[in-house]
C-alpha positions as CSV (number, residue, x, y, z in Angstrom):
1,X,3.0,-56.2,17.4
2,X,3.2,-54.9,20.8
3,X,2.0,-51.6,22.1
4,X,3.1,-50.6,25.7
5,X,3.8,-47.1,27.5
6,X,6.4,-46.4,30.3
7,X,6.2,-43.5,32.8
8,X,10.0,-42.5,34.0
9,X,9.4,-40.9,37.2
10,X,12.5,-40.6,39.1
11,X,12.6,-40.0,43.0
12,X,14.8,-37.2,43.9
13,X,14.1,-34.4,41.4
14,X,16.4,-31.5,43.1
15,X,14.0,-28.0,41.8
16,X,11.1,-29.5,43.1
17,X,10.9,-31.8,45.9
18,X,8.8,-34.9,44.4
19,X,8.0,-33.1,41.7
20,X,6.3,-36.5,39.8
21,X,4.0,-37.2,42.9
22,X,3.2,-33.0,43.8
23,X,-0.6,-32.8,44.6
24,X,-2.1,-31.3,41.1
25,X,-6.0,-30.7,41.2
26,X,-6.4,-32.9,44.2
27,X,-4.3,-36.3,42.1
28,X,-0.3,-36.7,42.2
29,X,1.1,-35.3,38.9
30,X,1.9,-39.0,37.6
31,X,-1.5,-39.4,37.5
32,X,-2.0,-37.9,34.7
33,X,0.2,-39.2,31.6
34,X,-0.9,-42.5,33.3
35,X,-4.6,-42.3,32.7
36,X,-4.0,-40.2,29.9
37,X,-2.5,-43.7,28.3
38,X,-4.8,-46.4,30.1
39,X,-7.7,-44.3,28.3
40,X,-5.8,-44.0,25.3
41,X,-6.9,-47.5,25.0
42,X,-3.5,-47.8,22.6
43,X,-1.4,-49.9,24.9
44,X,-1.1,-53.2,26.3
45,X,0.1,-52.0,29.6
46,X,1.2,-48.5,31.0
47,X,4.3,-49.3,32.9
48,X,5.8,-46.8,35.9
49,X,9.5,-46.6,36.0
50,X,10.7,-45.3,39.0
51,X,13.1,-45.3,41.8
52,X,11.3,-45.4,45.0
53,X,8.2,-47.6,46.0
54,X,6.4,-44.8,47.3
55,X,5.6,-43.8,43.5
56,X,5.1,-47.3,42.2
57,X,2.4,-47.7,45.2
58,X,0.6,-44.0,43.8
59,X,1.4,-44.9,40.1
60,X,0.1,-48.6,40.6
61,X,-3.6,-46.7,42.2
62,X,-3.7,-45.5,39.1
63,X,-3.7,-48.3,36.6
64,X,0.5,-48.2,36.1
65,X,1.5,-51.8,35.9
66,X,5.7,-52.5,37.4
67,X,8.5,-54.6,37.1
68,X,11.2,-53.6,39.0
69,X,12.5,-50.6,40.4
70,X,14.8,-48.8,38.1
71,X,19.1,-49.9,39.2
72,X,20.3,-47.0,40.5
73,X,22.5,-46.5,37.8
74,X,19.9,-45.3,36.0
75,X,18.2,-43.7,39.0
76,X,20.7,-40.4,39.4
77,X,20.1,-37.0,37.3
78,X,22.9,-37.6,34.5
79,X,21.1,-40.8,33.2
80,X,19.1,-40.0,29.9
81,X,15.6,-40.9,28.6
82,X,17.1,-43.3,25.9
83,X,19.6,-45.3,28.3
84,X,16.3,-45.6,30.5
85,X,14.1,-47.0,27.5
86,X,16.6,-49.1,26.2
87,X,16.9,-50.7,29.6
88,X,13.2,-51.6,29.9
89,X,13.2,-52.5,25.7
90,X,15.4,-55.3,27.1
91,X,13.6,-56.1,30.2
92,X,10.4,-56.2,28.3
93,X,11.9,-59.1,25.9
94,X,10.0,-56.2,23.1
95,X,10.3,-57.2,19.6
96,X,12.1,-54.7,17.0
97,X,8.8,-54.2,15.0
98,X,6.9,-53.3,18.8
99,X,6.4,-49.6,19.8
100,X,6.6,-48.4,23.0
101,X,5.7,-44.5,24.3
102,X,8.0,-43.0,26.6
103,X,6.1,-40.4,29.0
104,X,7.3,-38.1,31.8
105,X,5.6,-38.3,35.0
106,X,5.2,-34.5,35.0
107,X,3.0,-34.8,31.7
108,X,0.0,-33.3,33.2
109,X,-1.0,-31.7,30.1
110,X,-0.7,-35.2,28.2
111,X,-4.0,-35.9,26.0
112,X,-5.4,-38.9,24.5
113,X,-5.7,-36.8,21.4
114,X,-1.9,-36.5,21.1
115,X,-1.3,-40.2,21.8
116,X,-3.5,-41.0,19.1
117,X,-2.4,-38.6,16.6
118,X,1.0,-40.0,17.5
119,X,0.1,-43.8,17.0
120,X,-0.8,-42.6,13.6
121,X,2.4,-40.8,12.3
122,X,4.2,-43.7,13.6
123,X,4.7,-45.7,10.1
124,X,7.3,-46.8,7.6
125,X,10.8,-46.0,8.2
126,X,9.8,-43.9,11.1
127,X,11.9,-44.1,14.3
128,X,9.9,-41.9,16.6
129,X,7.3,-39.1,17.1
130,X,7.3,-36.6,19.2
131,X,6.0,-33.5,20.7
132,X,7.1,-29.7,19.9
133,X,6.0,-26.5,19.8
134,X,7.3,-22.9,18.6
135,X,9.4,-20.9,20.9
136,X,6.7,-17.8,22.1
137,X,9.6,-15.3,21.3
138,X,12.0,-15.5,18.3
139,X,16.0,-17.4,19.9
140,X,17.2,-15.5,17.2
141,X,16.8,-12.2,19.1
142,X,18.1,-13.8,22.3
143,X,20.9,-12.0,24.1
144,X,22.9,-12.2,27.2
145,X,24.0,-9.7,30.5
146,X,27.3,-10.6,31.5
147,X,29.1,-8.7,30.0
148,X,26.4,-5.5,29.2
149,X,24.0,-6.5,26.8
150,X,25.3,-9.3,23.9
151,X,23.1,-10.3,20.9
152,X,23.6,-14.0,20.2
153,X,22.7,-14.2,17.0
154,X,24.1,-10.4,15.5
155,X,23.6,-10.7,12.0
156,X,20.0,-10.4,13.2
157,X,20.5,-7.3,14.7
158,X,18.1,-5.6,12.7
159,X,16.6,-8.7,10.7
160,X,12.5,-8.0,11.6
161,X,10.8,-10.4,13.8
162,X,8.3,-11.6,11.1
163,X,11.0,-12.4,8.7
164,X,12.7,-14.8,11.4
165,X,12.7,-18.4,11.0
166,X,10.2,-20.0,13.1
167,X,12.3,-22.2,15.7
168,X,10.4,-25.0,17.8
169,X,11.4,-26.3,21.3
170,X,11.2,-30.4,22.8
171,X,7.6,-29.9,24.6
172,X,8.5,-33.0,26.8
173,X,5.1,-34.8,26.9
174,X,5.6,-38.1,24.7
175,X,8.4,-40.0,22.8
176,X,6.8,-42.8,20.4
177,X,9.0,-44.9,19.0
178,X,9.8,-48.1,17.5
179,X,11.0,-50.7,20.4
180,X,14.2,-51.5,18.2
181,X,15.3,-47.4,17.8
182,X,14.9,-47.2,21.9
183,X,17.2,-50.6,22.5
184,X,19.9,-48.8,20.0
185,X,19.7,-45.8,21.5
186,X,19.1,-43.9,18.5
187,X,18.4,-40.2,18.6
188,X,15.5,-38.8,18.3
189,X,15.8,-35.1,17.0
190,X,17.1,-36.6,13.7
191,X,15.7,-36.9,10.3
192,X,14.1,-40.0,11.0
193,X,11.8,-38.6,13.8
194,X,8.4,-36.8,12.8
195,X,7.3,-34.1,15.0
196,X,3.8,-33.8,16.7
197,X,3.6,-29.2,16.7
198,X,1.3,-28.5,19.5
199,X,0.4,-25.2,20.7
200,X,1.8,-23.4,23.4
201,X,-0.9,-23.4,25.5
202,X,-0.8,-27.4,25.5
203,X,2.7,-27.5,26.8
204,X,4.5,-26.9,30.0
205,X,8.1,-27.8,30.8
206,X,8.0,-27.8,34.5
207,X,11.5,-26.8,36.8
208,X,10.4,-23.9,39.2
209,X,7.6,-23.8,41.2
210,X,6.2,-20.5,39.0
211,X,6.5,-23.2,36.1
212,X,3.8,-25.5,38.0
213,X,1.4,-22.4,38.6
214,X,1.5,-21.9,34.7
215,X,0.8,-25.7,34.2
216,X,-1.9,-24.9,36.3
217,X,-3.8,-22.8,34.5
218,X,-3.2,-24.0,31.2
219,X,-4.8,-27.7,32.9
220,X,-7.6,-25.2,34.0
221,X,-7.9,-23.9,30.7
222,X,-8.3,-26.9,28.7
223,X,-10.4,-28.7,30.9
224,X,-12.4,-25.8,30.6
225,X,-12.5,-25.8,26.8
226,X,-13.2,-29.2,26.6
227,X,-16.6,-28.5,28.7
C-alpha cells in the first residue's frame, strides 16, 4: 500500500492575490502543509499540484515532488477538490487499497499531529477523514438584514443557546482518503467519512486579508505553546 500527499495550490486565487505563495513568517504559505507532510514521515512523496511554475519552483524548495502542471480545465475557480484528486488518482497509476491526503496550500496551521491522528482513523470501510470544528456561535441563531432583521432558523427564536445543537464547519486543512473513493469522486461529508474535531484555535479558513491576520496569530500562538 501506497501513501502519498498532494498540495492543490492553484495560481489565480481572486480575494487574495497569490494567496498560496503570500509571505507568512518569512516562508510562502505552501510551505507549510508541505513540510507539515514531508515531516509527517507518512508519505512516499508530497506532491504540489498547481497551475503556474512559479509555485512548483517555491513548492519544489520545499521538498514538494511534481508531475505536470494541472490542464487548465482543472485550473479555473469552479473545478472542485474531488475532480482535482481523481485526476492525479489516475495520473498516479494509485491502487484502490492506496491512500492519498489532499491538502490546501493555505494549510498553514496543518500539524503532523493531525496527519497522524488521521492516518490512524483511516481503517475498514472508511472512505475518508477529515478535519472540523464547531461553529464559535450557534447557525441556529443566524439571521439576515435585507429585509430588517430575519431569523433563519425561527422556531429557535427563543430556544436557549446551551440547549442548541452543536453544529461543526469543513476546517479545510486535510482530506484522507482511500485512492479508490478520490478516483470515484465520492463525497466526503457522508456517512462513510470520519471527522478529525479540532479546536478553533487550530483552524483558519482564509478569504480576506483580516482572515490572514487571524491565521497569524493563531500560527503565533501555537508555536508559542509548543515552546
Amino acid at each position: 500500500m501506497r501513501a502519498i500527499a498532494i498540495v492543490l495550490a492553484r495560481s489565480s486565487s481572486k480575494r487574495i492575490k497569490n494567496k498560496n505563495i503570500i509571505d507568512f513568517f518569512n516562508k510562502p504559505m505552501l510551505a507549510y502543509p508541505i513540510e507539515a507532510a514531508l515531516n509527517s514521515k507518512l508519505f512516499e512523496k508530497v506532491f504540489i499540484s498547481s497551475d503556474s511554475m512559479e509555485y512548483v519552483h517555491l513548492a519544489k524548495n520545499y521538498g514538494a515532488s511534481f508531475l505536470n502542471l494541472r490542464p487548465k480545465v482543472l485550473a479555473h475557480d469552479r473545478a472542485t477538490t474531488l475532480e482535482v484528486m481523481a485526476y492525479h488518482m489516475k495520473e498516479l497509476e494509485l491502487k484502490d487499497e492506496d491512500i492519498a491526503c489532499c491538502l490546501y496550500g493555505t494549510s498553514a496551521l496543518l500539524q503532523e499531529k493531525h496527519l497522524k491522528n488521521a492516518f490512524e482513523m483511516l481503517k475498514g470501510n472508511t472512505d475518508y477523514v477529515f478535519t472540523c470544528s464547531p461553529f464559535s456561535a450557534s447557525p441556529y441563531r443566524s439571521f439576515s438584514l435585507e429585509n430588517g432583521v430575519q431569523m433563519a432558523f425561527k422556531e429557535h427564536l427563543n430556544t436557549r443557546t446551551q440547549d442548541l445543537k452543536t453544529l461543526y464547519h469543513d476546517a479545510g486543512l486535510l482530506y484522507m482518503g482511500k485512492a479508490q473513493a478520490f478516483k470515484e469522486m465520492r463525497p466526503i461529508f457522508s456517512q462513510n467519512s470520519i471527522a478529525l474535531e479540532l479546536s478553533p484555535l487550530e483552524v483558519q479558513d482564509i478569504d480576506t486579508l483580516e482572515d490572514l491576520e487571524l491565521a497569524k496569530l493563531k500560527y503565533s500562538r501555537l508555536k508559542n505553546a509548543c515552546q
